[in-house]
GUTIBA-926408 format. One line per field, with one value per residue: residue in one letter; chain; y, z, x of N, C-alpha, C in turn. Coordinates in steps of 0.1 Angstrom, whole numbers, always signed. Layout:
BEGIN
resn: A,... .
chain: A,... .
n_y: Y,... .
n_z: Z,... .
n_x: X,... .
ca_y: Y,... .
ca_z: Z,... .
ca_x: X,... .
c_y: Y,... .
c_z: Z,... .
c_x: X,... .
//
This chain:
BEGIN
resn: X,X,X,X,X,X,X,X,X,X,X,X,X,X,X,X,X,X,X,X,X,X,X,X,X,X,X,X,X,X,X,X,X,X,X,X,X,X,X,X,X,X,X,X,X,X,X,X,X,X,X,X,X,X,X,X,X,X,X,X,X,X,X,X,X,X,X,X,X,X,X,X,X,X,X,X,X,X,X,X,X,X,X,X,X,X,X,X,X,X,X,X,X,X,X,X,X,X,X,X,X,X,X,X,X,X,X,X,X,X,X,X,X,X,X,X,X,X,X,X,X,X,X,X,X,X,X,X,X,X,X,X,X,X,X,X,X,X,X,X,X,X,X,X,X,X,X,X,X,X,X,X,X,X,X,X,X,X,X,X,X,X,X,X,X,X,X,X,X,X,X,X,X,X,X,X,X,X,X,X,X,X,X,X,X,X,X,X,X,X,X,X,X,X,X,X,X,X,X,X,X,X,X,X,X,X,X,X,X,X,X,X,X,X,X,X,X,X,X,X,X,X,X,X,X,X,X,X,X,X,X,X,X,X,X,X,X,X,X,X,X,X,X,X,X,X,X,X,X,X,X,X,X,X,X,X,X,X,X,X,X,X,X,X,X,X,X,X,X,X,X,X,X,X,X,X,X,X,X,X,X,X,X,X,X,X,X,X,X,X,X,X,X,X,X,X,X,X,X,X,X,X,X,X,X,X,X,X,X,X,X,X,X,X,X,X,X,X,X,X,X,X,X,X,X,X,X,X,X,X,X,X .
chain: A,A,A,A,A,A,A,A,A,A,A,A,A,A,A,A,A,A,A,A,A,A,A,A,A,A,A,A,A,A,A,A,A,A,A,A,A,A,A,A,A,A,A,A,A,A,A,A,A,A,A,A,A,A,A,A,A,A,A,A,A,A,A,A,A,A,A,A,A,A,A,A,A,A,A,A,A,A,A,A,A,A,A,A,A,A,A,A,A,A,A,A,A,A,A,A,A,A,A,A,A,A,A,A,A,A,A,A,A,A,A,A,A,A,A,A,A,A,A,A,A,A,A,A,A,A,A,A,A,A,A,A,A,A,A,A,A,A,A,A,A,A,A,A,A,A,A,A,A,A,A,A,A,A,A,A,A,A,A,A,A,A,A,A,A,A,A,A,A,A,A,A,A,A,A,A,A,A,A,A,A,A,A,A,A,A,A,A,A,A,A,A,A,A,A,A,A,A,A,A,A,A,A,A,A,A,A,A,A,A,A,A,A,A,A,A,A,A,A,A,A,A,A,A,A,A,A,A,A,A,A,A,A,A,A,A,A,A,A,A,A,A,A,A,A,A,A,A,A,A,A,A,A,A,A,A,A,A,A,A,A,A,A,A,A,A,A,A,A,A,A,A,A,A,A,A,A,A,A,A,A,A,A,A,A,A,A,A,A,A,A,A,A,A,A,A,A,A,A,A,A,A,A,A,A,A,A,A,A,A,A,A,A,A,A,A,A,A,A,A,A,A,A,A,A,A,A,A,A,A,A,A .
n_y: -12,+13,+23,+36,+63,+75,+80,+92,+91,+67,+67,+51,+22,+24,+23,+25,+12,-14,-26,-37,-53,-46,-60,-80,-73,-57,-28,-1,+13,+26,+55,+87,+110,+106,+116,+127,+104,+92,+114,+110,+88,+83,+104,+89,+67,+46,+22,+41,+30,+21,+13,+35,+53,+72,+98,+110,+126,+145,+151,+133,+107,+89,+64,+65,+31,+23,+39,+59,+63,+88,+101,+130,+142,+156,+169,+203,+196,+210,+193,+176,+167,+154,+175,+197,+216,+202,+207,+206,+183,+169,+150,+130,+124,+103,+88,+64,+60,+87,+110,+116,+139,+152,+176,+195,+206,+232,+264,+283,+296,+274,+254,+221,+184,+157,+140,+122,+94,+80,+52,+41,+15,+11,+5,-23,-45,-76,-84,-87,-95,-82,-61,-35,-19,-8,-20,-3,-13,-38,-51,-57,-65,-38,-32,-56,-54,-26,+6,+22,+20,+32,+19,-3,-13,-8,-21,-11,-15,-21,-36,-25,+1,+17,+52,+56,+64,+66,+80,+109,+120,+146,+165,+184,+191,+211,+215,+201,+213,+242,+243,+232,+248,+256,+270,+289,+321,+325,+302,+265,+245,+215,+202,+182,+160,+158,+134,+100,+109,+137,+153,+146,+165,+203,+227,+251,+238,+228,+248,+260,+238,+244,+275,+279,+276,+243,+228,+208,+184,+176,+147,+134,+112,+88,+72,+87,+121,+143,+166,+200,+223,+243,+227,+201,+199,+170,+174,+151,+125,+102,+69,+43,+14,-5,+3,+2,+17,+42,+58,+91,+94,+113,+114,+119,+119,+113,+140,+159,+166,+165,+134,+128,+102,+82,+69,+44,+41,+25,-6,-2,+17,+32,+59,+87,+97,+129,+137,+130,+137,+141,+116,+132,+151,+141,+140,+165,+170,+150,+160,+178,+197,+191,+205,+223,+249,+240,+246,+234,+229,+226,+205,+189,+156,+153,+176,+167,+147,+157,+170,+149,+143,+168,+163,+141,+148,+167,+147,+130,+152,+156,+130,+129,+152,+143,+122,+135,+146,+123,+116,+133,+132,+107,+106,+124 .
n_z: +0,+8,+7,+23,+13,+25,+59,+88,+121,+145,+133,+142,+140,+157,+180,+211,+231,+250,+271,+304,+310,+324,+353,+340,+334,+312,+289,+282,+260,+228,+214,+216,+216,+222,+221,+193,+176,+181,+172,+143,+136,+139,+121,+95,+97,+116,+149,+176,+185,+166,+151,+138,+122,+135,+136,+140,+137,+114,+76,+62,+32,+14,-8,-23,-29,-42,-46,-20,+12,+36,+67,+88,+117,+147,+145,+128,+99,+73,+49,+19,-9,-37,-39,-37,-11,+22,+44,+77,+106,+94,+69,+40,+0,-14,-51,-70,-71,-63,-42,-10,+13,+45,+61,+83,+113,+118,+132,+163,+190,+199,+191,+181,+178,+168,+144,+131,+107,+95,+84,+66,+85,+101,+105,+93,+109,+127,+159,+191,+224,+224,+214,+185,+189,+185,+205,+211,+226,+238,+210,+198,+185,+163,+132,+130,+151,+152,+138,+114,+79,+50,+20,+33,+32,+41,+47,+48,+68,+65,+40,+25,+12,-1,-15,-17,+3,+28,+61,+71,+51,+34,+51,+80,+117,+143,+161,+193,+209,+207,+211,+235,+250,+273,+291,+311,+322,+294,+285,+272,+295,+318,+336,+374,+397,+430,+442,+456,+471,+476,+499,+508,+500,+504,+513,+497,+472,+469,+460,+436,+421,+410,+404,+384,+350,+331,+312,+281,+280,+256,+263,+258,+251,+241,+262,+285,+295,+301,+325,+330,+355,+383,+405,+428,+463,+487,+519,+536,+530,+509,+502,+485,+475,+443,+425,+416,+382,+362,+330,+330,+354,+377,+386,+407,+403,+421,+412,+413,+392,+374,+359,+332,+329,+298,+272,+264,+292,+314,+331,+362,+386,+409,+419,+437,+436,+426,+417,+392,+363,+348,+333,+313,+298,+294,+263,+257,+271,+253,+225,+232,+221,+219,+239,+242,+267,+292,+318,+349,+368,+401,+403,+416,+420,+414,+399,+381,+369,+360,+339,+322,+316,+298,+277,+271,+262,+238,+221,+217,+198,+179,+171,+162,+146,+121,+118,+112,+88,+71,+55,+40,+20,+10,+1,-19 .
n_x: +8,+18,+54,+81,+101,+118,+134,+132,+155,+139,+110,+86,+59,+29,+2,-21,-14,+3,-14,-20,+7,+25,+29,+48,+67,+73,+72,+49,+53,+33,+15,+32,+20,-15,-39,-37,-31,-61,-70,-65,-72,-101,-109,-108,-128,-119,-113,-104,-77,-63,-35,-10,+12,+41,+59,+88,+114,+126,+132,+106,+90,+66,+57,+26,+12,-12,-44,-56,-70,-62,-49,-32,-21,-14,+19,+26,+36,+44,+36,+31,+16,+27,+40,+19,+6,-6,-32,-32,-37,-63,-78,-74,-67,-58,-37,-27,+7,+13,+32,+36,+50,+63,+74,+102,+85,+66,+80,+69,+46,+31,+38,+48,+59,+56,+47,+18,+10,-23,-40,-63,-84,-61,-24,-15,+0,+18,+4,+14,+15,-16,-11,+0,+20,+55,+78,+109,+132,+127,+127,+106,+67,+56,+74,+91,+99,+115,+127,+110,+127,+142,+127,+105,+75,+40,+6,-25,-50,-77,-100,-116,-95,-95,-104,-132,-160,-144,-146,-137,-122,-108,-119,-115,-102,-97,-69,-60,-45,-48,-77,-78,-58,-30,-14,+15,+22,+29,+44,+41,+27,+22,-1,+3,+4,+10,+35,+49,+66,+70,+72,+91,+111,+126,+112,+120,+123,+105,+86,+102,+98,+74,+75,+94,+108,+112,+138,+137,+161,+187,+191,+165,+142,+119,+116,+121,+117,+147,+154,+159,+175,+164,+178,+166,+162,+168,+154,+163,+190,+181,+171,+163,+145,+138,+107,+73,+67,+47,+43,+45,+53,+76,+105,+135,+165,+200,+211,+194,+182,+154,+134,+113,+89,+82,+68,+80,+86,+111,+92,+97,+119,+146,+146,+132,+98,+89,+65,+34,+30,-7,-31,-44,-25,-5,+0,+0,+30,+42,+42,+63,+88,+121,+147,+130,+111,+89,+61,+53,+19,+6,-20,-52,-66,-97,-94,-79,-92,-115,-101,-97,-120,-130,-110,-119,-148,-137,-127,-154,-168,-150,-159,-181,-187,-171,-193,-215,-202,-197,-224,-229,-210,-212,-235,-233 .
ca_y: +0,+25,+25,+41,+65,+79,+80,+100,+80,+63,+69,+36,+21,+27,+23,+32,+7,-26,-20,-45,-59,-39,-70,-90,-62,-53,-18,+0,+21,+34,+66,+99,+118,+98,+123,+131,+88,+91,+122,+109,+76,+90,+111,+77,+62,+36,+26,+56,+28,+18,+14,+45,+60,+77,+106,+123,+130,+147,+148,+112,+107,+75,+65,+54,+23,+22,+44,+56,+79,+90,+115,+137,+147,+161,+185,+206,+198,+210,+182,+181,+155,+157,+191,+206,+218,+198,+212,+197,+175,+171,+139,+134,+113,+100,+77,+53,+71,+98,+107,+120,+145,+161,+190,+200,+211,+249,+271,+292,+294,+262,+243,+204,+174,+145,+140,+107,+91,+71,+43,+30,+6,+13,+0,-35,-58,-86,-79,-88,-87,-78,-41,-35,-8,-8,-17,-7,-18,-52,-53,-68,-56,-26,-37,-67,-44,-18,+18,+26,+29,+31,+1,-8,-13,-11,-21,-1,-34,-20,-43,-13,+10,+32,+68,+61,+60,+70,+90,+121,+124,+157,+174,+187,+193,+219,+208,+204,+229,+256,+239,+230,+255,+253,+283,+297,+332,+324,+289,+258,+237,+208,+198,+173,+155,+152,+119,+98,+117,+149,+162,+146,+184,+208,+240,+259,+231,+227,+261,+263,+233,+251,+285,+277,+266,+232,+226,+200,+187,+165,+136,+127,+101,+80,+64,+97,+134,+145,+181,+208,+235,+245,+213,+197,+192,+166,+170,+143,+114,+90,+52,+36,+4,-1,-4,-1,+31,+45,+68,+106,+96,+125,+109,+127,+113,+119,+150,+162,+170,+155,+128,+124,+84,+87,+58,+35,+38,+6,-5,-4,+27,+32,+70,+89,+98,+141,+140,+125,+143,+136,+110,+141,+156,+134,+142,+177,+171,+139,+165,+192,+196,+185,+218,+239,+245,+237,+241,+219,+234,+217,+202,+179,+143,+158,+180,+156,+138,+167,+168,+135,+141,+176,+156,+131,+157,+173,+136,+130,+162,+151,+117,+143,+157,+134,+115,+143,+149,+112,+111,+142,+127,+94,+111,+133 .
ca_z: +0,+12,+5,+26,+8,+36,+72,+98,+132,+152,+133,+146,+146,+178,+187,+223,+237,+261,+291,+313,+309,+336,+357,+336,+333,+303,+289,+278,+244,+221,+208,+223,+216,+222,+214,+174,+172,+180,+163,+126,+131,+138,+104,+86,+106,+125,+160,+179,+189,+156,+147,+132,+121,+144,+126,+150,+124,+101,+65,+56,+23,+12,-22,-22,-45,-46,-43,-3,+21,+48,+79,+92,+124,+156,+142,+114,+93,+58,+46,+8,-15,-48,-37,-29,+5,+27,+54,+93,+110,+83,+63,+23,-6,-27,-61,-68,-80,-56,-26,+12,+20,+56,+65,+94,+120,+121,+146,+170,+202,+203,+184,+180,+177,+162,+132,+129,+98,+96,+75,+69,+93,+107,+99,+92,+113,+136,+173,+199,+239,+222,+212,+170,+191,+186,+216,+204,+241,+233,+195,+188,+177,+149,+120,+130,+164,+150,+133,+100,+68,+35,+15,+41,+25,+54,+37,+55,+77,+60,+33,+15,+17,-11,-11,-15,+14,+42,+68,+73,+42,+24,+65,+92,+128,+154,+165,+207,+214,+203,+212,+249,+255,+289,+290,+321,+312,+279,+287,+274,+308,+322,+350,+378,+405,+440,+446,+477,+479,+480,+507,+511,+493,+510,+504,+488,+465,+460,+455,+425,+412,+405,+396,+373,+337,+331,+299,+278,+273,+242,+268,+260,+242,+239,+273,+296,+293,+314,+325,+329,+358,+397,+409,+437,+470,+494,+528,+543,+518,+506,+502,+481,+469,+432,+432,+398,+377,+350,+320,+336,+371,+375,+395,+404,+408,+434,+409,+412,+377,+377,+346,+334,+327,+291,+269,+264,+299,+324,+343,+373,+386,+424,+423,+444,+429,+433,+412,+383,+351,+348,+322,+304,+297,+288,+252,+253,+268,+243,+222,+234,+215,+223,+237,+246,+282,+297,+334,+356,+371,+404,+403,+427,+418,+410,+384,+371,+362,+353,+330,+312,+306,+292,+269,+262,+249,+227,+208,+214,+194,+167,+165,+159,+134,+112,+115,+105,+70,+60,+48,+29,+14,+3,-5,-30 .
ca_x: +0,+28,+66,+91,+109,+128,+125,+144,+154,+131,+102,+78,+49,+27,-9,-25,-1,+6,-20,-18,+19,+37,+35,+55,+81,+68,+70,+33,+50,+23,+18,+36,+6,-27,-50,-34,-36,-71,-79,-64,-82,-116,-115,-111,-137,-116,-111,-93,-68,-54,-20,-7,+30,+48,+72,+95,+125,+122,+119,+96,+87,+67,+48,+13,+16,-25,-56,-56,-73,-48,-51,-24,-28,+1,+28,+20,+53,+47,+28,+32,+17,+32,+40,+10,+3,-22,-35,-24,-49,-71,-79,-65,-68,-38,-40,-16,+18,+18,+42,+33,+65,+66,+89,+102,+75,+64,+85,+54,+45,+28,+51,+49,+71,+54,+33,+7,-3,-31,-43,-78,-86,-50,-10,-17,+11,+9,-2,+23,+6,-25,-9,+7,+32,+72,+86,+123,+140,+129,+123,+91,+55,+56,+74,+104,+107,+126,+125,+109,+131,+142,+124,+95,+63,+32,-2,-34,-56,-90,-104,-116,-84,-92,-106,-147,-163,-134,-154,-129,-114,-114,-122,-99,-105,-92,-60,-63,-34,-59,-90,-75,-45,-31,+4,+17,+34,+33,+50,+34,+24,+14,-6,+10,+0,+20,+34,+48,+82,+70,+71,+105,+123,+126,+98,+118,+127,+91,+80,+108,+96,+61,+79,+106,+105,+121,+147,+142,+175,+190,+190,+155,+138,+106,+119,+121,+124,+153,+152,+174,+166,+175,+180,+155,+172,+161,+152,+171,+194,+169,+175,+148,+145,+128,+94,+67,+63,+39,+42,+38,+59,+82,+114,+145,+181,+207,+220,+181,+171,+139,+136,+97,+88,+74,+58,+85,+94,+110,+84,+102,+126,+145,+143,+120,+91,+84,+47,+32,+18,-17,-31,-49,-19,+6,-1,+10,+48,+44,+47,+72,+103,+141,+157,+119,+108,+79,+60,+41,+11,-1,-35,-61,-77,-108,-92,-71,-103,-121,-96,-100,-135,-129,-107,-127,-155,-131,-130,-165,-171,-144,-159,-198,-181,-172,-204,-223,-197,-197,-236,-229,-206,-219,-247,-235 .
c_y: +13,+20,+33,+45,+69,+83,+87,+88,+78,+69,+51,+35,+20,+29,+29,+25,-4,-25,-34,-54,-57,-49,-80,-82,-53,-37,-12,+5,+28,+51,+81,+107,+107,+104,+124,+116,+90,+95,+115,+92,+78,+95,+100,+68,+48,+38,+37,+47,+18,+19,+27,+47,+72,+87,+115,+129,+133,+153,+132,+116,+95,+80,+58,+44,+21,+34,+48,+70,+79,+103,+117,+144,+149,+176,+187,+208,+201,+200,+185,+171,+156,+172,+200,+201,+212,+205,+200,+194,+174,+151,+143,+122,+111,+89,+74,+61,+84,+100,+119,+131,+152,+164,+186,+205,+226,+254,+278,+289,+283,+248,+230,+197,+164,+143,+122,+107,+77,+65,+43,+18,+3,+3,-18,-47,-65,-76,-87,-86,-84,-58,-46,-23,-13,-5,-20,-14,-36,-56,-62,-58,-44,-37,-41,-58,-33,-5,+15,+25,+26,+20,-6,-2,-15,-12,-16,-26,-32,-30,-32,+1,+23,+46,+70,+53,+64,+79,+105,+127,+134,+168,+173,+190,+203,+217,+212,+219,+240,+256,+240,+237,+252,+255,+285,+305,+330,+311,+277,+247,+226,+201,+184,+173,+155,+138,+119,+107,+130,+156,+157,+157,+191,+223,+247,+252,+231,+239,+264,+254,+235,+263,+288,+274,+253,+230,+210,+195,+176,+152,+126,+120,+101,+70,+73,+110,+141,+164,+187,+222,+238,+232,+212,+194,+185,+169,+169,+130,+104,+82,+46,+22,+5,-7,+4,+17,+30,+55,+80,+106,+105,+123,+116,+121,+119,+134,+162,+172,+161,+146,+128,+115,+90,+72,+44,+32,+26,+8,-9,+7,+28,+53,+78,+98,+114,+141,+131,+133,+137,+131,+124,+147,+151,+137,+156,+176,+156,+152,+181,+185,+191,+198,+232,+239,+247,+242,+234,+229,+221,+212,+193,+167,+150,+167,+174,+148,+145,+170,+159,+138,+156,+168,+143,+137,+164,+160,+132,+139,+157,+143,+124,+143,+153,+126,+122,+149,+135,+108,+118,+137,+114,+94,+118,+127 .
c_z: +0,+8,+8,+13,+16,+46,+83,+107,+139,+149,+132,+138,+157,+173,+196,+230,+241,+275,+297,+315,+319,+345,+351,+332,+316,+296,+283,+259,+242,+222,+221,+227,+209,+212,+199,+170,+172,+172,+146,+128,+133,+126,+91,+90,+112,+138,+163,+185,+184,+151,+135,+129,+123,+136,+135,+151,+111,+85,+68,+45,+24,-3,-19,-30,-46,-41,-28,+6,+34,+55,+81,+103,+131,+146,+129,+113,+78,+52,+31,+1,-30,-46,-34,-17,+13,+36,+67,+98,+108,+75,+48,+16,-14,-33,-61,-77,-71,-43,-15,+10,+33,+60,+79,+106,+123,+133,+149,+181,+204,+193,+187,+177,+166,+153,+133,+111,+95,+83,+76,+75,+104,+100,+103,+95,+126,+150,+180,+218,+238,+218,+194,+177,+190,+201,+215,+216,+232,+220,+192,+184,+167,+140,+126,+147,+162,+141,+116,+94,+51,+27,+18,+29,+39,+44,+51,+55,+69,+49,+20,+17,+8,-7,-10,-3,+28,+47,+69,+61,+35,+36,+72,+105,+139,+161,+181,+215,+213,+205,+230,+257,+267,+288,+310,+318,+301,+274,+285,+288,+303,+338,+360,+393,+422,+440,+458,+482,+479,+489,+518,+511,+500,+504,+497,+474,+455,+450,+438,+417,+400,+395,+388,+360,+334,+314,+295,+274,+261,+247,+270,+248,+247,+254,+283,+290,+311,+309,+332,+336,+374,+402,+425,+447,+482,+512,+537,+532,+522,+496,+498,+473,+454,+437,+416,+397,+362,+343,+333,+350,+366,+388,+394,+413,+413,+429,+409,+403,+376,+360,+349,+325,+311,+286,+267,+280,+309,+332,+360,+377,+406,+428,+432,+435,+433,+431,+400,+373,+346,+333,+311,+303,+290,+270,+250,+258,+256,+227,+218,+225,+224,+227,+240,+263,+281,+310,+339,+365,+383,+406,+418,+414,+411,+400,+376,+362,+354,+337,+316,+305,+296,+278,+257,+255,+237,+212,+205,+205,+177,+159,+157,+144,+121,+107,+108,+85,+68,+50,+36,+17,+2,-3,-24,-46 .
c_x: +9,+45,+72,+103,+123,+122,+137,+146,+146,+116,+94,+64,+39,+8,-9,-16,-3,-4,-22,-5,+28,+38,+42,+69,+80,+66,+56,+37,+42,+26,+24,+27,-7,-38,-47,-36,-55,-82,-83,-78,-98,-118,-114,-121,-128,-111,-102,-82,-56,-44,-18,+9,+34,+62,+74,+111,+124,+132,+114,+90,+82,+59,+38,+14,+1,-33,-57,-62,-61,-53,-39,-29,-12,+6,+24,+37,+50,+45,+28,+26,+15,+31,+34,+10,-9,-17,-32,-43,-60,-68,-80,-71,-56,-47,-27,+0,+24,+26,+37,+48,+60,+79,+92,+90,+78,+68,+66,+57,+37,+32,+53,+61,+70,+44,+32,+0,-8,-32,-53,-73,-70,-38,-14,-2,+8,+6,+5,+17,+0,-21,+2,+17,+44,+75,+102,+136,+139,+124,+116,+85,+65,+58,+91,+106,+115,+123,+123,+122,+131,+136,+111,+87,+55,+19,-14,-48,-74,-88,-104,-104,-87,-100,-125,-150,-159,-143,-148,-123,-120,-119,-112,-107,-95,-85,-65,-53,-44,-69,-91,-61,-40,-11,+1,+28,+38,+44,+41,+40,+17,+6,+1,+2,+12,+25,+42,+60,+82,+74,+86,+117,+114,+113,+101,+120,+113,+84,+87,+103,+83,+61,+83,+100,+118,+127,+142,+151,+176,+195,+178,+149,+124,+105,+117,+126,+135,+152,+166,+164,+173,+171,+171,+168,+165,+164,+165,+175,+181,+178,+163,+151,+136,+111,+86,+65,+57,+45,+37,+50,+69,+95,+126,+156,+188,+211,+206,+178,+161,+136,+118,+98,+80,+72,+66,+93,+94,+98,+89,+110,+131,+147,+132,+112,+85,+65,+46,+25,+10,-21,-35,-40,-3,+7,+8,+25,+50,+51,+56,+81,+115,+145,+145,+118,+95,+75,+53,+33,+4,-19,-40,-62,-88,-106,-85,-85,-110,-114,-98,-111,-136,-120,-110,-139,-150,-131,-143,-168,-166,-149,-179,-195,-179,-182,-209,-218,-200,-211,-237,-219,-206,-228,-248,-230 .
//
């Protein structure tokens, strides 16, 4: 269906991910940014937790070798197909012959990382733990366990792949950054949770960690964002044994730059744990840049959740949306 013409590094395969594996030591993966997987698969009408392609180097070029609807959703990188301009998180059509190119991602003040493109019915490879995500640590699921490139062919899991009929195709949607903002002083934020070692640093440690803005440095990956900022100081030395961690935990090592656990991260870690950034959120540092800063904003339980469902109406809305174009469409 598709043909890798070229692929930066570590561009994967990735679904929603591995959920229930962390007891077997298992890492979760899947996509950086949840919500832009969800979104692009919604405008093709397939599940919101269908295998998609993960581009977070860039340029990527491929060739359609047939007939294909495709979404584009995450970073608006100059999306070109056969050199015209599509539009960012918006749903396309390509015929057989034509090539996909994405740029670099648009400098701005809300400036992205990771572009998603979807397939009908989603990237068609086996299923590994019940998840199609690249877990590159231990190289299975995606495609062989290992990064896109040059040569790969990926064929779309729909039956009907081609262009009549796809629910979203030919419509765009309101990316969330703009839909769901969420700055402090003109700094994109994210909301965080306390956790158990809080109240191990000292107040003023804490207070900075609220005030400051944190560096992302060129030590971060798909594994952990390590930061760069006034260093957290504890208390009194802490002596921890390992013990289990999620995506979002926000742990800081004896040199106390605080590392945040991201989707490929161990399920296991012996740092102490200051907070966690809340599931509704993880999307936006999913897609911070290498080298931008960020801040953490503390929240409650009750808005953490609040959150979710605010989240989850923004895709309820999306998934509206689309329902309401596809009749017009099939109609006409």
């Amino acid at each position: 269906m598709i043909e890798i013409l070229g692929a930066g590094a570590l561009t994967t395969i990735q679904d929603r991910g591995r959920q229930g594996c962390l007891r077997w030591g298992v890492g979760t993966a899947g996509a950086m940014d949840g919500v832009a997987l969800a979104a692009g698969n919604l405008l093709l009408g397939n599940d919101e937790g269908c295998a998609a392609v993960e581009v977070q180097v860039f340029p990527f070029k491929l060739l359609f070798q047939a007939d294909c609807a495709f979404a584009l959703t995450g970073a608006d990188c100059d999306a070109r197909l056969d050199g015209l301009p599509l539009l960012p998180w918006s749903g396309h059509q390509a015929r057989a012959g034509q090539t996909l190119q994405l740029g670099t991602p648009k400098p701005g003040p809300r400036r992205t990382s990771r572009a998603y493109l979807c397939l009908p019915g989603g990237v068609d490879v086996p299923q590994v733990l019940h998840s199609r995500s690249t877990q590159l640590r231990g190289a299975f699921g995606g495609l062989q366990g290992r990064p896109l490139q040059r040569g790969d062919t990926l064929r779309a899991a729909a039956l009907d792949a081609g262009i009549a009929g796809r629910a979203g195709a030919a419509m765009g949607l309101m990316p969330p950054e703009i839909a769901l903002p969420l700055e402090r002083d003109g700094c994109p934020a994210v909301r965080v949770l306390p956790a158990a070692e809080y109240d191990c640093y000292t107040p003023l440690s804490r207070e900075a960690f609220w005030q400051q803005e944190w560096k992302i440095t060129p030590q971060s990956d798909r594994y952990g964002y390590r930061l760069a900022g006034e260093a957290l100081q504890v208390i009194a030395p802490l002596e921890m044994r390992s013990h289990g961690i999620v995506p979002g935990v926000i742990q800081v090592p004896p040199d106390g730059q605080p590392i945040v656990q991201m989707r490929d991260a161990q399920p296991t870690g012996g740092y102490p744990k200051f907070g966690a950034v809340i599931e509704a959120d993880l999307w936006r540092l999913g897609q911070a840049p290498i080298g931008s800063r960020i801040r953490f904003v503390q929240t409650s339980w009750d808005e953490a959740l609040d959150a979710i469902e605010q989240l989850r109406a923004w895709l309820d809305d999306a998934a509206r949306q689309v329902a309401l174009y596809r009749p017009a469409k099939e109609t006409a």
